[in-house]
C-alpha positions in Angstrom: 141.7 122.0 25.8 138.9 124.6 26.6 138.6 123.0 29.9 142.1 123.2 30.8 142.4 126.8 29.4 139.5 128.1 31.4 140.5 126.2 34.9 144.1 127.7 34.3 143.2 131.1 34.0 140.7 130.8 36.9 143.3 130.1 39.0 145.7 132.9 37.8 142.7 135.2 38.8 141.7 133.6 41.7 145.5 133.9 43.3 145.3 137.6 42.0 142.5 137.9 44.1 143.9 136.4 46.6 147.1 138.3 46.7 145.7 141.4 45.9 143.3 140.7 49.2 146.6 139.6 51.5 148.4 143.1 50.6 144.7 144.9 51.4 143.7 143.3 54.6 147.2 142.7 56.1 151.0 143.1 56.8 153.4 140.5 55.0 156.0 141.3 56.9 154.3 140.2 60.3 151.7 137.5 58.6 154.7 136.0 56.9 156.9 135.6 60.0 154.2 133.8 61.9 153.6 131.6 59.5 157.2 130.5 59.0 157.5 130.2 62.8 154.6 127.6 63.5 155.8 124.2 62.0 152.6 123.5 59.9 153.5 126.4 58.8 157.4 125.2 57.7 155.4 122.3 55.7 153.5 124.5 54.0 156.1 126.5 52.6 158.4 123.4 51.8 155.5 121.9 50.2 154.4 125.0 47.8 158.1 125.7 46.7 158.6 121.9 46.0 155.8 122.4 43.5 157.3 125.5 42.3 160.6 123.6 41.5 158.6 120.8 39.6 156.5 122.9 37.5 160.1 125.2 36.6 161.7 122.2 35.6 158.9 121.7 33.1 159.0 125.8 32.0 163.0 125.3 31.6 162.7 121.8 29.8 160.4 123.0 27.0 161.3 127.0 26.9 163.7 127.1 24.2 165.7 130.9 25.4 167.3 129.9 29.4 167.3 133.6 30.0 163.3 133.5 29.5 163.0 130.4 31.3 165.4 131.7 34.1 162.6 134.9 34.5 159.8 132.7 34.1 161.4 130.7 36.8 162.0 134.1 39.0 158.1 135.2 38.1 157.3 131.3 40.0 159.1 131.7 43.2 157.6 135.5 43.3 154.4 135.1 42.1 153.6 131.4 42.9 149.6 130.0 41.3 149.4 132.9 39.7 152.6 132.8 37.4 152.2 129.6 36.8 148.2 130.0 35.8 149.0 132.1 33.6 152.1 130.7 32.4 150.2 127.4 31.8 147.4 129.5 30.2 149.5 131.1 27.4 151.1 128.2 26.6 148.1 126.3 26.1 146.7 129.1 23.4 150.5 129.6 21.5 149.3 125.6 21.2 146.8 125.7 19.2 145.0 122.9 20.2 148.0 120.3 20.4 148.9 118.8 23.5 152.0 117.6 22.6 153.1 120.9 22.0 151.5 122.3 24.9 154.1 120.0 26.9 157.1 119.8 24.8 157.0 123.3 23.4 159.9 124.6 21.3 161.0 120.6 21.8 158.0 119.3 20.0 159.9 118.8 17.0 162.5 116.7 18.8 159.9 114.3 19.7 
């Protein structure tokens, strides 16, 4: 578990970085448009926000409140690796070692 904990908050930080260093060095607006017109591009995009619908059905399948799920949800489509780093990260401490609940979570007593 320390493993996973470390890796997942290393990549929230690292797509902090990241963004932080996007905003700095250029314009969003203009960047963004020319990467959604080349087709590789396209593929990126629908590839990234594929994986940002598989890991929200996991934060909506084991979140017990649907409004906190539906912002955590919002926080992924907005904020992308690093929501979900540190999404992953927090849930992996409010664990407490146990993998089942890390996956399950507020369902781990379904199981």
């Amino acid at each position: 578990m320390k493993v996973a904990k470390t890796f997942t908050l290393a990549t929230a930080l690292i797509m902090a970085g990241a963004i932080l260093y996007g905003f700095v060095s250029a314009d969003f607006f203009t960047e963004g448009g020319l990467i959604a017109s080349l087709a590789w591009g396209r593929v990126t995009l629908i590839d990234i926000y594929l994986s940002f619908f598989l890991f929200s059905g996991w934060v909506i399948y084991r979140e017990a409140s649907l409004p906190k799920a539906v912002f955590l949800v919002v926080l992924i489509m907005v904020l992308g690796s690093l929501a979900m780093g540190l999404y992953s990260f927090i849930a992996l401490v409010q664990s407490r070692g146990d993998w089942k609940t890390f996956w399950l979570g507020k369902r781990v007593t379904e199981a």
